[in-house]
C-alpha positions as semicolon CSV with decimal commas, in nm:
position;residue;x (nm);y (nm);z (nm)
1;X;-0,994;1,469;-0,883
2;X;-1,032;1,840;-0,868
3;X;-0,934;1,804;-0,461
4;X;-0,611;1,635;-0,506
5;X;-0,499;1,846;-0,787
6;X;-0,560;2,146;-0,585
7;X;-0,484;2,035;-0,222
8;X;-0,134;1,874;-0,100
9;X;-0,323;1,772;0,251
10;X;-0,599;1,559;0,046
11;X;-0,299;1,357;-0,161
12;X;-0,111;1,293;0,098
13;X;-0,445;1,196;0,302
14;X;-0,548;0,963;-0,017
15;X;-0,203;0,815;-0,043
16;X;-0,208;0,744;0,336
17;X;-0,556;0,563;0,285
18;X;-0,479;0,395;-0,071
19;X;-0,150;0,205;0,109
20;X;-0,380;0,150;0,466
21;X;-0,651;-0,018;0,214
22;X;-0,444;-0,237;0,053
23;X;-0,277;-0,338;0,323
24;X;-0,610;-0,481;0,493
25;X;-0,706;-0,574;0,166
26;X;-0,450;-0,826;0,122
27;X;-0,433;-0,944;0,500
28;X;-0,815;-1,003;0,444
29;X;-0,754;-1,200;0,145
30;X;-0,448;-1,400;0,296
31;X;-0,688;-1,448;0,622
32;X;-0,994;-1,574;0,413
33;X;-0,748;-1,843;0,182
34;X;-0,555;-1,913;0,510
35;X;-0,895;-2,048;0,620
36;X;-1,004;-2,214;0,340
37;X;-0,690;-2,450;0,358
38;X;-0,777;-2,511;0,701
39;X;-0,917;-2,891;0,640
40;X;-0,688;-2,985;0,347
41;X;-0,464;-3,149;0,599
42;X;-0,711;-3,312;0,753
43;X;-0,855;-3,402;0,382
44;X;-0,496;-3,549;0,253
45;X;-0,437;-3,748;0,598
46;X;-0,781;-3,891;0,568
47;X;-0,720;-3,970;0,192
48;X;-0,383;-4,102;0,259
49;X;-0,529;-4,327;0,531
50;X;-0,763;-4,495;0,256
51;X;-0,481;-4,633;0,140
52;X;-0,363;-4,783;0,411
53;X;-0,693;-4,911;0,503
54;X;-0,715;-5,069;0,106
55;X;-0,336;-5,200;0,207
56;X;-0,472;-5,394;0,534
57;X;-0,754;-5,511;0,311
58;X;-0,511;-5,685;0,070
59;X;-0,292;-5,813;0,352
60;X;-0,624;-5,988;0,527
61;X;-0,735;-6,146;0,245
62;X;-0,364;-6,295;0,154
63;X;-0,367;-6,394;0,527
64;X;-0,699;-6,513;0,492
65;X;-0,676;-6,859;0,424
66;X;-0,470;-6,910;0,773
67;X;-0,640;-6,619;1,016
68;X;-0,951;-6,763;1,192
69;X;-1,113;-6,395;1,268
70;X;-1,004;-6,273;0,972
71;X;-1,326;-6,231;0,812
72;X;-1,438;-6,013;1,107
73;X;-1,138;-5,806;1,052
74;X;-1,221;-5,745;0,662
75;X;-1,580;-5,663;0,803
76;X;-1,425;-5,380;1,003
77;X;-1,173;-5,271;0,766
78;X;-1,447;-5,193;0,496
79;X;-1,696;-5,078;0,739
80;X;-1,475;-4,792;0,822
81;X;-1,313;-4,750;0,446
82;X;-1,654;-4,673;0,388
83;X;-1,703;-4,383;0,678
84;X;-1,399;-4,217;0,623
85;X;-1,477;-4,251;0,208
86;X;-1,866;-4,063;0,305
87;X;-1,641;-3,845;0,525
88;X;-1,813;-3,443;0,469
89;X;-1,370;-3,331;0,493
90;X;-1,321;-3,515;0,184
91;X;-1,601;-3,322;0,032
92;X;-1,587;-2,946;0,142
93;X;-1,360;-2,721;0,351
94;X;-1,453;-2,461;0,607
95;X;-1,601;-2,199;0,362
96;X;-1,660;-2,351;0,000
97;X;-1,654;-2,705;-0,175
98;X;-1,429;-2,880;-0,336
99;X;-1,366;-2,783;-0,657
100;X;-1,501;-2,984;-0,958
101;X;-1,223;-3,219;-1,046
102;X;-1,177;-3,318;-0,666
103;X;-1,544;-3,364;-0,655
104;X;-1,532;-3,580;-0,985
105;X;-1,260;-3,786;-0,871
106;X;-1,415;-3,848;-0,484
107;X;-1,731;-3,974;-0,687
108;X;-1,532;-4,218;-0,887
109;X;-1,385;-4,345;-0,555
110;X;-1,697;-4,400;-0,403
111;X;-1,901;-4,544;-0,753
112;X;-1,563;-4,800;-0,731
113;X;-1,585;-4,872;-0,397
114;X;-2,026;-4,919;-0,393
115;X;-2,038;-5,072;-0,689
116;X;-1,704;-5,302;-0,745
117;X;-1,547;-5,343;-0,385
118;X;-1,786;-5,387;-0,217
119;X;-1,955;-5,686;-0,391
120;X;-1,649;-5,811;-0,453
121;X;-1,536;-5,839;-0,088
122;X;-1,863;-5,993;0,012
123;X;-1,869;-6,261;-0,205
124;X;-1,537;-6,365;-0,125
125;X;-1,649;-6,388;0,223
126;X;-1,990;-6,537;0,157
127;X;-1,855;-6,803;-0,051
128;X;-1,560;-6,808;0,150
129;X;-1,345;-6,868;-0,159
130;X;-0,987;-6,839;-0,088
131;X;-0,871;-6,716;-0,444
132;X;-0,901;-6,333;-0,392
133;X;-0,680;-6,228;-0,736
134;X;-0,973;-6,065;-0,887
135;X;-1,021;-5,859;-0,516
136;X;-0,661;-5,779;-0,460
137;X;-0,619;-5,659;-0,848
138;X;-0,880;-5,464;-0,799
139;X;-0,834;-5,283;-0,449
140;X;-0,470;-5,232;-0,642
141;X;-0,665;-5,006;-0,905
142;X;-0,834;-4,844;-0,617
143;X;-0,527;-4,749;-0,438
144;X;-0,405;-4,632;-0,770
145;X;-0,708;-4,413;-0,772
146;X;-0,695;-4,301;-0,453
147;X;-0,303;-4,177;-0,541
148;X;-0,431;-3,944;-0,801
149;X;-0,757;-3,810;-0,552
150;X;-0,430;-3,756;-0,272
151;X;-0,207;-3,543;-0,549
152;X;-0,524;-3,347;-0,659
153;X;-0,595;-3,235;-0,300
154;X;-0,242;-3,180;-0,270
155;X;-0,222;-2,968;-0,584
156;X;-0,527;-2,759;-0,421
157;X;-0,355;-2,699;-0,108
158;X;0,001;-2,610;-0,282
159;X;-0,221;-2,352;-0,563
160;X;-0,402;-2,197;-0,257
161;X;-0,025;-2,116;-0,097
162;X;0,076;-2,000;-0,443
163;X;-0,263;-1,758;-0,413
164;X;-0,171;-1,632;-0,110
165;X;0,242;-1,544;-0,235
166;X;0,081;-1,397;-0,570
167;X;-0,171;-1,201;-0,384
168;X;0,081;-1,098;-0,145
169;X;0,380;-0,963;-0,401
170;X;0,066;-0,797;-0,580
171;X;-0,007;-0,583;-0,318
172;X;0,338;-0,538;-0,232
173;X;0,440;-0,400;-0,552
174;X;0,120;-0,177;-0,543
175;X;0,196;-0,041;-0,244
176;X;0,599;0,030;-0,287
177;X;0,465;0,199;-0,640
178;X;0,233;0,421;-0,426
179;X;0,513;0,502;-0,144
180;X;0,687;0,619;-0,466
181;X;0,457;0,819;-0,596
182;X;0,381;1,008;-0,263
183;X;0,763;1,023;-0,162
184;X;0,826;1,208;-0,534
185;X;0,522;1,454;-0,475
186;X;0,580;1,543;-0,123
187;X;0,947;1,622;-0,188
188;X;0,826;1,818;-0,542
189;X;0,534;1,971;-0,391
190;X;0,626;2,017;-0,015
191;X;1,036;1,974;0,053
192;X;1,130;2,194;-0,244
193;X;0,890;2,441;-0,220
194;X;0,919;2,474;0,218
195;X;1,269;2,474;0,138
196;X;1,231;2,802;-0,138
197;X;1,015;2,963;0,129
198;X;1,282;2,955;0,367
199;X;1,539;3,138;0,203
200;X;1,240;3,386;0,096
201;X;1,157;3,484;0,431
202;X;1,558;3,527;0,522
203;X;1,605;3,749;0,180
204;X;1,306;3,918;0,319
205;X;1,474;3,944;0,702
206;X;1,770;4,090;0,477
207;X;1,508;4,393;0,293
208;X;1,596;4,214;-0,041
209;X;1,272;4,183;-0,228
210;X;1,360;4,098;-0,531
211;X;1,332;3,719;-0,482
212;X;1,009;3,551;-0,626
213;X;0,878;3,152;-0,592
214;X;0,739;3,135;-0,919
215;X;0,494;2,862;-0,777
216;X;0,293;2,713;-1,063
217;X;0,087;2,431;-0,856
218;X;-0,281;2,541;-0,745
219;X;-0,218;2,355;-0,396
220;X;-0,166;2,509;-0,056
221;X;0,186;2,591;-0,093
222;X;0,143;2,685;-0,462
223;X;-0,117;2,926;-0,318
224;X;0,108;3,004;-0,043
225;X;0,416;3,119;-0,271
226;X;0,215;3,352;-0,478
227;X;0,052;3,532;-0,176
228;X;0,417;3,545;-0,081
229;X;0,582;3,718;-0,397
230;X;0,271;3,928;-0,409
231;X;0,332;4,073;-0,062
232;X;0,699;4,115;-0,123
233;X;0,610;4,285;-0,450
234;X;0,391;4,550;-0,218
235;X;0,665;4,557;0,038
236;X;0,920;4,651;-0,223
237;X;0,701;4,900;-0,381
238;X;0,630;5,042;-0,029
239;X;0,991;5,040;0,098
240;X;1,068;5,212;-0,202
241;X;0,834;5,467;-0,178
242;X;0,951;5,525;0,219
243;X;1,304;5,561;0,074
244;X;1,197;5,783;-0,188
245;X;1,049;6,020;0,064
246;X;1,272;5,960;0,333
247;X;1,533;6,067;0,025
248;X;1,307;6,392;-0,059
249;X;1,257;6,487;0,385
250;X;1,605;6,489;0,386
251;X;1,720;6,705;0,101
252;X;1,448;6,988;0,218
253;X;1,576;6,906;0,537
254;X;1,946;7,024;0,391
255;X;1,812;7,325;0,173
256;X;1,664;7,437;0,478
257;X;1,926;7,438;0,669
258;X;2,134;7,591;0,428
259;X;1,903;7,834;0,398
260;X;1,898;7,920;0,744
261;X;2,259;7,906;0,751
262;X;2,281;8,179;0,466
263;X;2,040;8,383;0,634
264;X;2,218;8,332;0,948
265;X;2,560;8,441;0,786
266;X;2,411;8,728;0,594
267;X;2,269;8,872;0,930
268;X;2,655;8,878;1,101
269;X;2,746;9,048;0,742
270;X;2,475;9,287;0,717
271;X;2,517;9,380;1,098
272;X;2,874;9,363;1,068
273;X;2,912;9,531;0,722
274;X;2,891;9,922;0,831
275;X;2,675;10,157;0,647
276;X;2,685;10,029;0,296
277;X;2,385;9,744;0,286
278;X;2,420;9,720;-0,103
279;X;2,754;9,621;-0,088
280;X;2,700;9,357;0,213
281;X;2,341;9,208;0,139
282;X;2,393;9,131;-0,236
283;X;2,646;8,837;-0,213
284;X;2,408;8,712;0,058
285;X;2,107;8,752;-0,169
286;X;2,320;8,567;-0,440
287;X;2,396;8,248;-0,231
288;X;2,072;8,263;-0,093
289;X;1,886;8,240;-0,456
C-alpha cells in the first residue's frame, strides 16, 4: 500500500494488471460454464426423444391388435427406451454432474420405467391381451414425467447462460469502475501536474522565479515539483545575489571613473591654472572628496 501511495508508475502498473486480471478472469469463467453446457443439448434432444419413443410405444400397442410384427417392434422400442434412459449424457456433463433435482427426477424416470413399464409391457405381450388402457395410461404419466425432467434440463442450460451474462456485466462494471479510477488519478496526479511543470520551466526560460508547484503527493512527480521549486528558490537567491553584485561592480565601476575623470580634469586645471595652486587645486579637491 505504501508503493502505490508513493509511486505513480506502480498505480498505474496495478491498475493495468487489476483490469488484465479480470479480464482473463471472466473469459476463464465464461470458457469453463461455456463447457459445462456443452452436453445439455445433447441431454434435452435425448430426453425429448424419450418421448417420442413412449409416443411410438402407445401407437404400437393401439395398432397392436391388427400389426402382425408388432410385438417385435414394442421389443425394440423398449429395448432402446431403456439405453438411451441408462444413457451417462442424461446423467453428467463434461466437467460435473447433474445437479440434485435433475438427478432426483432421472431416478424417478428410471424406478417408473424398471419397476412399472416394464412389467407392464411384458405382460401385455406375454399374455398377449389386447386391452392395453392400464399401459397406455400409464406410459401417459411417464411422458408427463419425462416433460418436467426436459424443462428441468432446460432450466439448467437457460441458468448457466444467465451465469455467464451475470458474470460477464460483473466484471464489466468492475473493470469500467477501475478505468475510472485510473483515468481520474492519472489526469490528477500526472496531466495536471506535467501540465504545471510546463509553464514552470517556461517562467523559468523567462528568469521569473517566483512561480512554485506546491506539490503535496509523495509520488514521482510530487517529488519532482518540490526538487523543482527548491532549485528555483536557489536560482532566485543566486540570480539575485549576481544582480546584487553585478549592481555594486558597476557603481565602483562609475565612482572610479569619476574619480579618474576629476583627477583627470584637476591635472588640465592645475597645469593650466598659472602659479597660484591654492586657488586651482581646491575646487578639484572638493569634487574629488
Amino acid at each position: 500500500m505504501k508503493s502505490l501511495r508513493h509511486s505513480l508508475v506502480t498505480r498505474i502498473v496495478a491498475y493495468l494488471l487489476a483490469i488484465s486480471g479480470m479480464a482473463i478472469i471472466s473469459i476463464s469463467l465464461t470458457m469453463v460454464i461455456a463447457y459445462s453446457s456443452k452436453g445439455d443439448a445433447t441431454a434435452i434432444n435425448l430426453a425429448g426423444s424419450l418421448r417420442l419413443t413412449s409416443a411410438q410405444i402407445i401407437e404400437e400397442l393401439q395398432e397392436r391388435a391388427e400389426a402382425e410384427n408388432s410385438s417385435t417392434n414394442i421389443n425394440q422400442l423398449v429395448e432402446s427406451l431403456t439405453a438411451r434412459l441408462d444413457s451417462p449424457t442424461l446423467y453428467q456433463g463434461p466437467l460435473f454432474s447433474r445437479n440434485e433435482v435433475i438427478l432426483e427426477q432421472l431416478d424417478e424416470l428410471q424406478q417408473q420405467w424398471q419397476h412399472t413399464l416394464v412389467p407392464a409391457l411384458e405382460q401385455v405381450l406375454t399374455l398377449n391381451t389386447v386391452d392395453t388402457r392400464q399401459s397406455k395410461a400409464a406410459l401417459n404419466r411417464f411422458i408427463v414425467d419425462i416433460d418436467q425432467f426436459v424443462t428441468l434440463l432446460e432450466n439448467s442450460s437457460e441458468a448457466k447462460v444467465r451465469l455467464i451474462s451475470a458474470i460477464q456485466i460483473l466484471f464489466l462494471v468492475l473493470i469500467g469502475f477501475l478505468l475510472l479510477m485510473a483515468l481520474y488519478d492519472v489526469r490528477h496526479n500526472l496531466v495536471t501536474p506535467l501540465r504545471q511543470l510546463m509553464v514552470l520551466s517556461r517562467e523559468a526560460g523567462k528568469r521569473n522565479f517566483h512561480h512554485r508547484s506546491h506539490f503535496r503527493s509523495h509520488d514521482e512527480l510530487g517529488q519532482l515539483g518540490r526538487t523543482f521549486d527548491q532549485m528555483a528558490s536557489e536560482l532566485n537567491t543566486s540570480y539575485r545575489e549576481l544582480e546584487a553584485r553585478v549592481f555594486f561592480k558597476q557603481s565602483e565601476l562609475e565612482r572610479h571613473i569619476k574619480a579618474l575623470q576629476i583627477i583627470h580634469n584637476g591635472s588640465r586645471t592645475l597645469y593650466g591654472g598659472g602659479n597660484d595652486l591654492c586657488a586651482s587645486a581646491a575646487p578639484m579637491l572638493r569634487e574629488l572628496e
